[in-house]
C-alpha positions in Angstrom: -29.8 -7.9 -83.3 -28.2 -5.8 -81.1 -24.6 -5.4 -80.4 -22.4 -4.8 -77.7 -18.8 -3.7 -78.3 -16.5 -3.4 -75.3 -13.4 -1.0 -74.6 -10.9 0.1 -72.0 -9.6 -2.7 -70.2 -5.6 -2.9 -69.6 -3.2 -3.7 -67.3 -2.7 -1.1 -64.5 -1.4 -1.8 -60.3 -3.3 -2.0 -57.5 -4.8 1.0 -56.4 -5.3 2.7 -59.9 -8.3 3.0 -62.3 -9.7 2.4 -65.4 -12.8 3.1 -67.4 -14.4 0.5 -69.2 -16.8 1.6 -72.1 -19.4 -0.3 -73.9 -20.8 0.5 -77.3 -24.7 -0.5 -78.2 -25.8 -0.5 -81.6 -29.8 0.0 -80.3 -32.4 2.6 -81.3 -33.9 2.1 -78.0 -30.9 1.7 -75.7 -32.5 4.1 -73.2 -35.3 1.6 -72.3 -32.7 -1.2 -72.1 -31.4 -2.7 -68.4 -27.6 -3.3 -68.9 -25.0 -4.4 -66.5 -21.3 -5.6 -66.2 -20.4 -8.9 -65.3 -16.7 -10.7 -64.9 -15.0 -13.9 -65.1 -10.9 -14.8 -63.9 -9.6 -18.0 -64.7 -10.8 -20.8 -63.5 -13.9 -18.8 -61.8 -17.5 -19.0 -62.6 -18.8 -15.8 -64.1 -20.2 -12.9 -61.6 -22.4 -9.6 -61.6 -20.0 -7.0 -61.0 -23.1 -3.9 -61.3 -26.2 -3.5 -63.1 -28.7 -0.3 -64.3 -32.3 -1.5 -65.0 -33.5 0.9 -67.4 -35.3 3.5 -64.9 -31.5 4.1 -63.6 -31.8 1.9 -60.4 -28.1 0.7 -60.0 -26.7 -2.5 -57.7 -23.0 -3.5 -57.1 -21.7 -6.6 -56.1 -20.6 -6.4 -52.6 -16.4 -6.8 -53.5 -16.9 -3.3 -55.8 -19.4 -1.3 -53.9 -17.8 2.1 -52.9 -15.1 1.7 -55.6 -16.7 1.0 -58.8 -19.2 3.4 -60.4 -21.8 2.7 -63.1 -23.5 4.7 -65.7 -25.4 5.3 -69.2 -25.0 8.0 -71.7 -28.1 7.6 -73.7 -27.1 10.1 -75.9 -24.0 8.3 -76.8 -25.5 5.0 -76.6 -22.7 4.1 -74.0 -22.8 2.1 -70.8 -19.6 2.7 -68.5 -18.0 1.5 -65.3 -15.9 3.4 -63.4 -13.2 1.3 -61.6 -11.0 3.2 -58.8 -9.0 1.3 -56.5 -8.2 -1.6 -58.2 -7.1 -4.5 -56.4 -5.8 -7.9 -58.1 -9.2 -10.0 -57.0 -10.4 -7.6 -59.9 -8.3 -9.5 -62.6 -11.1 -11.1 -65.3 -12.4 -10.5 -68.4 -15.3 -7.7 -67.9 -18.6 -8.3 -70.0 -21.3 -6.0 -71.1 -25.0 -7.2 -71.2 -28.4 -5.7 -71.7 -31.9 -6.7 -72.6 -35.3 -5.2 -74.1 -36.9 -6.5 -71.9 -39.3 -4.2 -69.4 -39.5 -6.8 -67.1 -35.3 -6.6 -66.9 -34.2 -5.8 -63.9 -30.9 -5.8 -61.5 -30.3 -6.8 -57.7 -27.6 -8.5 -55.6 -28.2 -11.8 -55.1 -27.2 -14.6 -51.9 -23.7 -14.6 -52.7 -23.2 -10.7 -52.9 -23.1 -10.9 -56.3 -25.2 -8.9 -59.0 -27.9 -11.2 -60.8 -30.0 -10.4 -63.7 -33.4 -11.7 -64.4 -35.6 -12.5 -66.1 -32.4 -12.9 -69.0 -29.8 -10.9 -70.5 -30.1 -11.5 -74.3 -27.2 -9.6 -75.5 -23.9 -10.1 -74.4 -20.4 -8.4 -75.7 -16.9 -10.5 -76.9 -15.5 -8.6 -73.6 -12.5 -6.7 -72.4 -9.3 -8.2 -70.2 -8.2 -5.9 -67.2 -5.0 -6.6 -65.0 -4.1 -5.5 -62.1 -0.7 -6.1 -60.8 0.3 -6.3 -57.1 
């Protein structure tokens, strides 16, 4: 069973940044796809950005340009690098991945980032604020 542990959310105003971190406990976390996804109140969950596991990255439309991610397979780590925050970016951020080789990443209808065939493993998330 793997797990995902996530880190670095907070409550910061529009235009600043924050790093969000997530922690995999999986011997083979390079082979892994893995992506960040968000829900706000009252909103369905969305793909914010995804990294199958030959590095190919996507990004949601509403973060592309401003929001960065990466793996350290070393560390085990996935991040995403969030500059210019604006208060649509208020949610709880999740971390997913899956074994899968077949796992990949792209950006679906509605500009959002959609995961296929499945995302097994899913974190407990990590708030982030951002005040006008």
């Amino acid at each position: 069973q793997v797990q995902l542990v996530e880190s670095g959310g907070g409550s910061v105003q529009a235009g600043g940044s924050l790093r969000l971190s997530c922690a995999a406990s999986a011997y083979t976390y390079s082979r892994y796809c893995m992506g960040w996804f968000r829900q706000a109140p009252g909103k369905e969950r969305e793909g914010v950005a995804g990294i199958d596991s030959d590095g190919s990255t996507s990004y949601a439309d509403s973060v592309k340009g401003r929001f960065t991610i990466s793996k350290d397979n070393a560390k085990n780590r996935l991040y995403l690098q969030m500059n210019s925050l604006k208060p649509e970016d208020t949610a709880m951020y999740y971390c997913a991945a899956d074994a899968d080789t077949r796992c990949v990443f792209w950006v679906g209808p509605r500009r959002t980032v959609v995961a296929g065939p499945r995302l097994s493993y899913w974190g407990q998330g990590t708030q982030v604020t951002v005040s006008s």
